[in-house]
C-alpha positions in Angstrom: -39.9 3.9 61.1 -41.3 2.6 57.8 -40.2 6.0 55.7 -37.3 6.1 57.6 -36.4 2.5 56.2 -37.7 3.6 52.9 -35.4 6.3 53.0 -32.2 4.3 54.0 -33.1 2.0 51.5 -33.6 4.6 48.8 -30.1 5.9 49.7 -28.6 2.8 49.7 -30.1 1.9 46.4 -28.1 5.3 44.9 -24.7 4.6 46.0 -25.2 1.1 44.1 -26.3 3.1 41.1 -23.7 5.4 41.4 -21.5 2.7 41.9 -22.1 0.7 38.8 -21.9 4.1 37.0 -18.9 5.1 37.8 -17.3 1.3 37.2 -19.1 1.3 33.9 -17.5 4.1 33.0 -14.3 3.3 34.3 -14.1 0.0 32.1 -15.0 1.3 29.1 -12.1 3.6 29.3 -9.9 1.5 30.6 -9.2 -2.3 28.4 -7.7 -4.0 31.6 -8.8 -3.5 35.4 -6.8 -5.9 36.5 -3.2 -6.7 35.4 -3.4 -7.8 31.8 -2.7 -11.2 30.7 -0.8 -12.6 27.5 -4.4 -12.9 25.4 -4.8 -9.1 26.9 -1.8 -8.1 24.9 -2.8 -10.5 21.6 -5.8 -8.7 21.5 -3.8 -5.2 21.8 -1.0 -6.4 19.1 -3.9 -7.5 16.6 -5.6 -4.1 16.9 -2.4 -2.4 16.3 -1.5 -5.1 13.8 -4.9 -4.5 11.9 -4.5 -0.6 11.8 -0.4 -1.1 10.1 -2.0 -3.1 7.6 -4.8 -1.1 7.1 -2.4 1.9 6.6 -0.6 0.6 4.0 -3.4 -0.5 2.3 -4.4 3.1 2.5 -1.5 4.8 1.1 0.3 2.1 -1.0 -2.9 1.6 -3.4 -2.7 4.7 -5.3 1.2 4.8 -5.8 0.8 1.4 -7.0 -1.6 2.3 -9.7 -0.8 5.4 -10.7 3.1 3.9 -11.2 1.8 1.6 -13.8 -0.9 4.6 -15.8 2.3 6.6 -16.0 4.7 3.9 -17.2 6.6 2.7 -14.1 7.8 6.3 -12.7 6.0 8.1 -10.1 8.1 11.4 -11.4 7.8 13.0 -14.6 10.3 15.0 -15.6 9.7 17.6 -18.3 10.3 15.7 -22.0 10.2 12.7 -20.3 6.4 12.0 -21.2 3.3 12.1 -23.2 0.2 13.7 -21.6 -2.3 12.0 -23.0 -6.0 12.1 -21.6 -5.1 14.1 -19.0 -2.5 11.2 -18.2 1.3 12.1 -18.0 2.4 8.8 -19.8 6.4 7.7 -19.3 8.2 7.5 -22.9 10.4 3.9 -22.2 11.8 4.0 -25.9 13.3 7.6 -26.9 13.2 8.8 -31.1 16.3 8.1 -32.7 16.7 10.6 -35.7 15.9 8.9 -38.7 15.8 5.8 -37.7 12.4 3.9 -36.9 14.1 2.3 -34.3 13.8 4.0 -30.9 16.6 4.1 -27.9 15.4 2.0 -24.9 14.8 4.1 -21.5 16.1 1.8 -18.8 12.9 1.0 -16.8 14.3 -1.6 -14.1 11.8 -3.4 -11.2 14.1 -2.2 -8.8 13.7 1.4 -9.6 10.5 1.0 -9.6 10.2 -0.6 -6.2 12.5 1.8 -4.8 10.1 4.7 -5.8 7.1 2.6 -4.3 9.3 2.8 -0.9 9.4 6.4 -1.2 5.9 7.2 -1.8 4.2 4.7 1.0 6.7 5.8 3.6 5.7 9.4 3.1 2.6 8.2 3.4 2.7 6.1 6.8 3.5 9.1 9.4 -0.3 10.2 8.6 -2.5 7.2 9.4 0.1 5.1 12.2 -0.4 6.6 15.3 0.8 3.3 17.9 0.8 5.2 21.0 -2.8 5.6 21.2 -3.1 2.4 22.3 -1.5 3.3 25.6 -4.7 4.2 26.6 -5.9 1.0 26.9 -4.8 -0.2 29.7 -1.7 -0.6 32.3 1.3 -1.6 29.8 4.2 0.2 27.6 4.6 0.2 23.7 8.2 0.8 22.4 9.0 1.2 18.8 11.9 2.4 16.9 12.2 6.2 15.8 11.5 5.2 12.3 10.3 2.2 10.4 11.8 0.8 7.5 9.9 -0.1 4.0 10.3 -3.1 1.4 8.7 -3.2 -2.0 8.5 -6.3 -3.5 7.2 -6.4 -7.1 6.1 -10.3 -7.9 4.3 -11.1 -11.2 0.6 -11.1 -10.0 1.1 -9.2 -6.5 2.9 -6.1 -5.1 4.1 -7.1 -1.5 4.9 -3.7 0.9 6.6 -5.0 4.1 7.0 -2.6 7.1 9.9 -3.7 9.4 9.1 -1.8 12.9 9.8 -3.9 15.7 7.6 -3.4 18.4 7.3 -4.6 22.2 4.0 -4.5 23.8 5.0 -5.3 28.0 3.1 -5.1 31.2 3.5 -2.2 33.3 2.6 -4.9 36.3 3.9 -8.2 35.4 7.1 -9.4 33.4 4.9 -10.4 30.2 5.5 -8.9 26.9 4.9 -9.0 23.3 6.7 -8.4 20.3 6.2 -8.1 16.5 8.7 -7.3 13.8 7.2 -7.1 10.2 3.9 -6.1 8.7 2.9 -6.7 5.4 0.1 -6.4 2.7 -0.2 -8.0 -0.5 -2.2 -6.0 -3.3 -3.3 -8.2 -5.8 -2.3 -6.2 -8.9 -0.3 -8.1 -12.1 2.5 -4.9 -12.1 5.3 -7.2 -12.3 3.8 -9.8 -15.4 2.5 -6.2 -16.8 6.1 -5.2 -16.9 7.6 -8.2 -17.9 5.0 -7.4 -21.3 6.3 -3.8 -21.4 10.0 -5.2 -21.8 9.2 -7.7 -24.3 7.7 -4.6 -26.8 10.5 -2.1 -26.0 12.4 -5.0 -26.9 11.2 -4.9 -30.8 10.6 -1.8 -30.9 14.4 -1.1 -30.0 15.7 -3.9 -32.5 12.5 -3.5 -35.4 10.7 -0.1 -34.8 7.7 -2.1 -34.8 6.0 -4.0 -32.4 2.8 -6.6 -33.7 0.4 -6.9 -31.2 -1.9 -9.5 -32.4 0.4 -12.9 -32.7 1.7 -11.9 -29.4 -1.3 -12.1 -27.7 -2.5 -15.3 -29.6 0.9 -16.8 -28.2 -0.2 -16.4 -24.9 -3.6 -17.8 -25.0 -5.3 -14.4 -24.7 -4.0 -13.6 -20.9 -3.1 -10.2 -22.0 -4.5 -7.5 -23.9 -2.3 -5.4 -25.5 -4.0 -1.9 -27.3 -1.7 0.5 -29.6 -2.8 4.1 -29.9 -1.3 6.5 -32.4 -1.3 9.9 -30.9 1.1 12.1 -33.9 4.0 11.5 -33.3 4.3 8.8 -30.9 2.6 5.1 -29.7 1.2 4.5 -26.5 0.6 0.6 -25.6 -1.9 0.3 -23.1 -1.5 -3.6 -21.4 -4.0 -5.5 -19.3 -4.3 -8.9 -17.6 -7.0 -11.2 -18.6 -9.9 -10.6 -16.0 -8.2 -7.6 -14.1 -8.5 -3.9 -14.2 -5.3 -3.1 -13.4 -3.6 -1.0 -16.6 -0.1 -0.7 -17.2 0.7 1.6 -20.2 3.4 4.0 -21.5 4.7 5.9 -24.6 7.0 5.7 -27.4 8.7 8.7 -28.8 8.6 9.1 -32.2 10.2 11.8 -35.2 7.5 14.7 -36.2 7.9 15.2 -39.7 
């Protein structure tokens, strides 16, 4: 009788094992056993709201540099640059034939915010994957077909704003969730950098000549402003005071 016990008891013993097993495994596969409640979907819509961010942080950093080493365009046409350093550099100020003025090269924020839109929504498709999250537990994720992008160039930040409105909703209740905009700041100066740029093409266009030195003492040292002379051109190379972030570009001049 005693082994016998021993055995039932040993048997019973397993199917509790086997038991929590099988719910162990079950809830780590599954976010919600039971029907999910509104802080169910919070957490699910900050998840998904941490991994649009994240994207765009991803893809929108190198655009946003690289737009401002190559002198506000993301495109270089042929003749429409200085390779320097291995650097194609935008000319904004075209030779004028004998004349040591140069012709200004329309370089407007919104063009350049417009090519920023282009770049990061190329981007997007490769790192936003939403219906993953499906996985998670009994509820249904709509979005749109397609999301729509906003570059906002500021003076000491670059804004990229993701309208993609979507509706997180219980497969077992009538509670939902719903988020319409996603945005990340990156904390580069592009727009006071081109605000600088402008302000030389300006004397260059009206002088041919640009003085680097009392412009910078007028503002206190918050920029730093270096001229190169590559024959036959100038390149301006601008910084902020205590940032990294370089903003530079070319202008064309006569070979003799």
């Amino acid at each position: 009788m005693n082994k016998r016990g021993q055995v039932t008891a040993f048997v019973v013993l397993g199917v509790i094992v086997v038991a929590l097993v099988l719910l162990l495994l079950y809830t780590k596969t599954s976010m919600f056993v039971f029907t999910p409640s509104t802080e169910d979907l919070n957490q699910v819509m900050s998840e998904i709201r941490k991994e649009i961010i994240s994207c765009i942080g991803e893809v929108g950093d190198e655009p946003i540099r690289r737009i401002a080493l190559q002198g506000g365009y993301l495109s270089t046409p042929e003749e429409t640059y200085r390779l320097y350093d291995d650097t194609t550099i935008s000319y904004l100020c075209y030779n004028m034939e004998n004349d040591p003025k140069c012709r200004n090269r329309m370089l407007r924020k919104p063009d350049m915010e417009s090519q920023l839109d282009e770049a990061i929504d190329f981007g997007l498709s490769t790192c936003i994957d939403i219906q993953k999250y499906k996985k998670l537990g009994s509820f249904e994720i709509t979005t749109p077909s397609d999301w729509e992008i906003e570059t906002t160039i500021n003076p000491e930040s670059t804004i990229v704003t993701i309208t993609y409105p979507l509706t997180i909703s219980s497969e077992k209740s009538e509670q939902k969730l719903s988020a319409e905009t996603f945005s990340k700041v990156f904390n580069y100066p592009l727009g006071e950098l081109y605000k600088v740029s402008q302000d030389i093409i300006e004397m260059e266009t009206t002088y041919g000549e640009f003085d680097q030195l009392p412009y910078m003492l007028g503002y206190h040292g918050m920029y730093r402003i270096e001229k190169l002379r590559p024959y036959p051109d100038k390149i301006y190379k601008l910084y902020k005071e205590d940032s990294n972030y370089i903003f530079q570009f070319a202008v064309q001049g006569e070979a003799l």
